[in-house]
N, C-alpha and C positions, 0 to 999 in steps of 0.2 A: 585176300589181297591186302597188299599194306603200301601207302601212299606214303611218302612222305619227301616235304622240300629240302633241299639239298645245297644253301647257297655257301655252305662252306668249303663245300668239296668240289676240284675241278676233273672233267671229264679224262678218262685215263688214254684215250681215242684223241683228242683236238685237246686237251689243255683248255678247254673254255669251260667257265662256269656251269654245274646242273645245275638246273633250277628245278627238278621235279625227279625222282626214281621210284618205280614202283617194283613190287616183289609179290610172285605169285609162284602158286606150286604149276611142276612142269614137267611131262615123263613123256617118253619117249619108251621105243622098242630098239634095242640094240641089235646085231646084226646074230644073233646066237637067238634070238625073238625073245628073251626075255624083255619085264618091260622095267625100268628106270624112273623112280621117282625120283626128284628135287624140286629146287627152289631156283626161279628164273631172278633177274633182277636187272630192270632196262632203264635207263638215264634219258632225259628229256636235255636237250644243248643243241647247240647249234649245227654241229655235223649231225644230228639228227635228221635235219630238215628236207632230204633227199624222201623222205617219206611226205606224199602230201596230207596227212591227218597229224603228224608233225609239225609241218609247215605252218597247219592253219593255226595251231595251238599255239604255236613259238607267235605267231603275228598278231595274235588275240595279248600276250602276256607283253608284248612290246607295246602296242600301241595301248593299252586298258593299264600298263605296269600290274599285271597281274588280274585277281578275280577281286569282284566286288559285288555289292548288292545290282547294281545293274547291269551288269553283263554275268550275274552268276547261270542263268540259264544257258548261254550261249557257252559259258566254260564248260555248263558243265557235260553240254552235248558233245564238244568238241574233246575234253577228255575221256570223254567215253568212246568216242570213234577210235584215240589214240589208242587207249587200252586193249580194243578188240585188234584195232592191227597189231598190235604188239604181241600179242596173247598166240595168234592164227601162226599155223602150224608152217616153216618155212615151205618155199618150191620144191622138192626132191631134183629138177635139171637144174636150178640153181645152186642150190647147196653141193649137187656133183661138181658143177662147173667153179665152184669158188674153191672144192679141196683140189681140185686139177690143176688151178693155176696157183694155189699154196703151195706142192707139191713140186711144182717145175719153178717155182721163187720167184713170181709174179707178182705176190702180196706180200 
């Protein structure tokens, strides 16, 4: 896993600053059942924040302006909650239901 801050670059999703992208390896089973290896790579911003382990992280980095010696316990539980939801493998009825409505120009 590679962490790293991001204040240069803006979210390609909302146009608002990342402040955080992390990059892990990521594979899947394609629909032939072979399996697919790569490399994920998720953006921490503000349209993030529909996620609540997100949420909590974006409200730790506002209210603290980041990680420091006295809240670094608290970041750093709190970026780990983020990482594992980030990591967890999507819904299969979500993921159908979102190419569904890509498909009929919904999204």
């Amino acid at each position: 896993m590679e962490l790293r801050t991001s204040l240069a670059r803006d979210c390609a999703a909302c146009g608002e600053r990342v402040l955080l992208t992390a990059r892990f390896a990521h594979a899947w089973t394609n629909r032939s059942g072979r399996r697919v290896s790569g490399v994920r790579e998720v953006a921490l911003c503000g349209c993030t924040s529909a996620s609540p382990e997100a949420r909590l992280l974006l409200a730790l980095i506002a209210v603290e302006d980041g990680p420091d010696w006295a809240n670094l316990p608290a970041f750093a539980e709190l970026l780990d909650n983020w990482l594992r939801s980030v990591q967890a493998a999507p819904d299969p009825d979500a993921l159908r239901s979102e190419e569904e409505q890509w498909h009929a120009g919904e999204l």
